[in-house]
C-alpha positions as a Markdown table, in Angstrom:
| # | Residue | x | y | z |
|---|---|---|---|---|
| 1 | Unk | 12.8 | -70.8 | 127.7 |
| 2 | Unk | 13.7 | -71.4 | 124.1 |
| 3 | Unk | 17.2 | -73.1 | 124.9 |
| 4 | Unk | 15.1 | -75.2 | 127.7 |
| 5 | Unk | 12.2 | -76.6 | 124.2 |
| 6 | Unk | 15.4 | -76.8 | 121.6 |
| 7 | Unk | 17.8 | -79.0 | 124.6 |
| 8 | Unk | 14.0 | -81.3 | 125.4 |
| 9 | Unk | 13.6 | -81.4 | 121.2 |
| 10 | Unk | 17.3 | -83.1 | 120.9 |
| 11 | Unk | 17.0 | -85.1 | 123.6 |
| 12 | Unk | 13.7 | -86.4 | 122.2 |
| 13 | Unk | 13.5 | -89.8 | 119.9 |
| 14 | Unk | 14.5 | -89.3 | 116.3 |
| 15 | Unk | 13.2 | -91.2 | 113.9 |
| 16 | Unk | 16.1 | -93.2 | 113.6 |
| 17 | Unk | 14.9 | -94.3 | 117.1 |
| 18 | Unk | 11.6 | -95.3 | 116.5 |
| 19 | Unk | 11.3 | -99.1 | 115.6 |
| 20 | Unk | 9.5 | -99.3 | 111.9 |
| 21 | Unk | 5.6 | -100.7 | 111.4 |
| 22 | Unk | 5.1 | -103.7 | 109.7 |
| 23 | Unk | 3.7 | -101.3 | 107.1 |
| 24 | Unk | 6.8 | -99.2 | 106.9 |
| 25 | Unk | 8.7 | -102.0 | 107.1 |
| 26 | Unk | 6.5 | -103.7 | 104.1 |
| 27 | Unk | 7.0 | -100.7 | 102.5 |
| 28 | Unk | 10.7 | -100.2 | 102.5 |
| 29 | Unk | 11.9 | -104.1 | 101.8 |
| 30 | Unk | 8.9 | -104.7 | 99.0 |
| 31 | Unk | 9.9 | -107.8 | 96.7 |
| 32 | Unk | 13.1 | -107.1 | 96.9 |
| 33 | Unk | 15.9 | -109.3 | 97.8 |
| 34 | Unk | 18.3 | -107.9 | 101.0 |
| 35 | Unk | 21.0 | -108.7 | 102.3 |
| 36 | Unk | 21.9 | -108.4 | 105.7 |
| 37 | Unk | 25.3 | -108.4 | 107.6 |
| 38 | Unk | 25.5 | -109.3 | 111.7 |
| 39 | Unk | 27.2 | -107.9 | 114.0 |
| 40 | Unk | 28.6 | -111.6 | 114.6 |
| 41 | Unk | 30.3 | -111.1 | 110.8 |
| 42 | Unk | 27.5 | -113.7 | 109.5 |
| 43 | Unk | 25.9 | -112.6 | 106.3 |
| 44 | Unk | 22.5 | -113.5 | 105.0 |
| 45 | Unk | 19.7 | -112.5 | 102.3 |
| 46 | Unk | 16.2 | -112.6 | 102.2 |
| 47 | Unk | 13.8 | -112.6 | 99.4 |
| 48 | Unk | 10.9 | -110.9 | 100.6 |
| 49 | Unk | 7.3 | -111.8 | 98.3 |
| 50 | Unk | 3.9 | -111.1 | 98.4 |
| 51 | Unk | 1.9 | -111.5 | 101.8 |
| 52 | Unk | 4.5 | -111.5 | 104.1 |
| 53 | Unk | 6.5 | -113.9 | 103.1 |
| 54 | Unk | 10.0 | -114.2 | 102.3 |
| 55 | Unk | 12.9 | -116.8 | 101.3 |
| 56 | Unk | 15.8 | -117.0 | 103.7 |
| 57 | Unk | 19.8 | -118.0 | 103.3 |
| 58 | Unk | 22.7 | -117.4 | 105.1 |
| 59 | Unk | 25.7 | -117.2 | 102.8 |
| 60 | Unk | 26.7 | -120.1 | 101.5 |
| 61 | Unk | 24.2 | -121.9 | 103.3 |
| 62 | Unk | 20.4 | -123.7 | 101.5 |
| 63 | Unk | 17.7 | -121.7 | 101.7 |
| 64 | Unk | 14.4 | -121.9 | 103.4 |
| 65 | Unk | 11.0 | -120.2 | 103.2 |
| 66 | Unk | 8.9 | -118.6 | 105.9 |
| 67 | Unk | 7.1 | -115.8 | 107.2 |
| 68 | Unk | 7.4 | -112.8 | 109.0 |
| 69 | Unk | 5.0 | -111.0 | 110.9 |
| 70 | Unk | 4.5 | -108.0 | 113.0 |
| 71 | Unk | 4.1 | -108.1 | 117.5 |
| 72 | Unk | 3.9 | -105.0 | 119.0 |
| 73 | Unk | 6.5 | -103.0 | 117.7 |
| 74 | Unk | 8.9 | -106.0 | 117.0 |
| 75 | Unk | 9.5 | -107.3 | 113.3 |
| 76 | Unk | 9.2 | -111.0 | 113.7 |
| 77 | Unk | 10.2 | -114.2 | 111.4 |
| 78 | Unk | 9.2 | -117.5 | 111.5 |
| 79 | Unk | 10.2 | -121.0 | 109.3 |
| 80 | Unk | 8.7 | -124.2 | 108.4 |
| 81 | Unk | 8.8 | -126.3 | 111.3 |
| 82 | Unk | 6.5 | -123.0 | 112.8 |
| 83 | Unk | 9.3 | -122.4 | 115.5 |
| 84 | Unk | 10.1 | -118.3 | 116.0 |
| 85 | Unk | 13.6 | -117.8 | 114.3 |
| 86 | Unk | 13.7 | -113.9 | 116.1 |
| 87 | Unk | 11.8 | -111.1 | 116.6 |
| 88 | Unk | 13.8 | -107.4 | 116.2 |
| 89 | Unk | 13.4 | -103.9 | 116.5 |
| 90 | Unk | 13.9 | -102.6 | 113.0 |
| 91 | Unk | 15.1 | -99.1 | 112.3 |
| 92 | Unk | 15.5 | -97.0 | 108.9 |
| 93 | Unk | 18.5 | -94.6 | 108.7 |
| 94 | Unk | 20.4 | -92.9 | 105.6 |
| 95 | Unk | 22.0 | -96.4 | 105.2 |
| 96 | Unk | 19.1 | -98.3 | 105.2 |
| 97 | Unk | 17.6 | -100.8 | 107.6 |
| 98 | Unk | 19.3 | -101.8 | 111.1 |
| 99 | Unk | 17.7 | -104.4 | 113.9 |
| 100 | Unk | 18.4 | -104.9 | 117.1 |
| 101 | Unk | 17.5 | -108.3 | 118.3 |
| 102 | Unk | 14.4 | -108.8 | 120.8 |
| 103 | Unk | 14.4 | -112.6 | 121.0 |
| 104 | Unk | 16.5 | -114.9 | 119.3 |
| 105 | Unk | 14.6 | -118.8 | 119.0 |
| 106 | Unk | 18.1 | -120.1 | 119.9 |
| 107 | Unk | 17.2 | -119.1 | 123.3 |
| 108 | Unk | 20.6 | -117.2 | 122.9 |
| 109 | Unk | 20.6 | -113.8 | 124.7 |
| 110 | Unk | 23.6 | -111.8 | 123.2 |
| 111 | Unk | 22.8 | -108.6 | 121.9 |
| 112 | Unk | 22.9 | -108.9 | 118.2 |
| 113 | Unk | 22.3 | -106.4 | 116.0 |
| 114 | Unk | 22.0 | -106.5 | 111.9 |
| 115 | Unk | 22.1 | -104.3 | 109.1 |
| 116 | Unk | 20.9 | -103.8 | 105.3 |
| 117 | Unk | 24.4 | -103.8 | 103.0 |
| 118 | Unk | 22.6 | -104.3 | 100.1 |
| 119 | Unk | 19.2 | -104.9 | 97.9 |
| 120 | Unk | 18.8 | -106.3 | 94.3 |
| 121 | Unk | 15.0 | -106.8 | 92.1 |
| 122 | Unk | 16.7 | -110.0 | 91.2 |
| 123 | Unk | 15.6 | -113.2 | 93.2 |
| 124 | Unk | 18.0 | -115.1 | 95.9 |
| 125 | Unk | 19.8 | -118.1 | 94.3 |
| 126 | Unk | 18.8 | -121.3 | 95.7 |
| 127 | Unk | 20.8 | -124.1 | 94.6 |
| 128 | Unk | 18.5 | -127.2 | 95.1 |
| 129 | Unk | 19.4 | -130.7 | 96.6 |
| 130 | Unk | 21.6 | -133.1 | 94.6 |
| 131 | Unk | 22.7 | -130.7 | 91.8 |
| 132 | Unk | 24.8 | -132.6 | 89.4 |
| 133 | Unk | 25.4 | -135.7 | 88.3 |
């Protein structure tokens, strides 16, 4: 009977397994600026502020301010122009935080998945427009 509870207990869900709140997920990211690497090999950080908001960049790329917001169990962000960018299942392990993608506003439907590679207190460099002479 034992062996029978211990086998159902490790097939259960972990916690790994259990997508985050927007709470927990408020919780773990704060103000802080993360960065993000997906499984495509694109790279990209967000600088998350107060009341959900948060300033986006992909590497090398301008960056753009939006929101992001909680649906069922799904982490979601949104931009400007009000259009979903993609909602995710966000996880927390020892390495930090991992997403699998729900829906993508592309319309795309590959499986892409993302994880945190990094976090700094320091806010996410945005070059603006015409720098320079």
């Amino acid at each position: 009977m034992r062996a029978a509870v211990f086998a159902c207990l490790l097939a259960g869900p972990t916690l790994a397994d259990t997508p985050l709140t927007a709470d927990a997920f408020a919780a773990h990211v704060g103000t802080d600026t993360v960065t993000y690497v997906y499984s495509t090999g694109e790279r990209g950080s967000a600088d998350y502020g107060p009341d959900r908001t948060l300033r986006w960049a992909f590497e090398g790329e301008p960056c753009f301010d939006g929101l992001w917001f909680a649906r069922t169990d799904e982490i979601c962000f949104a931009y400007p122009d009000g259009r979903l960018s993609a909602c995710w299942h966000i996880f927390q392990d020892g390495e930090g935080l991992r997403g699998t993608a729900t829906e993508l506003g592309s319309g795309s439907s590959a499986p892409i998945e993302i994880r945190e590679t990094g976090r700094s207190r320091d806010p996410l460099a945005c070059p603006g427009p015409d720098v320079g002479v």
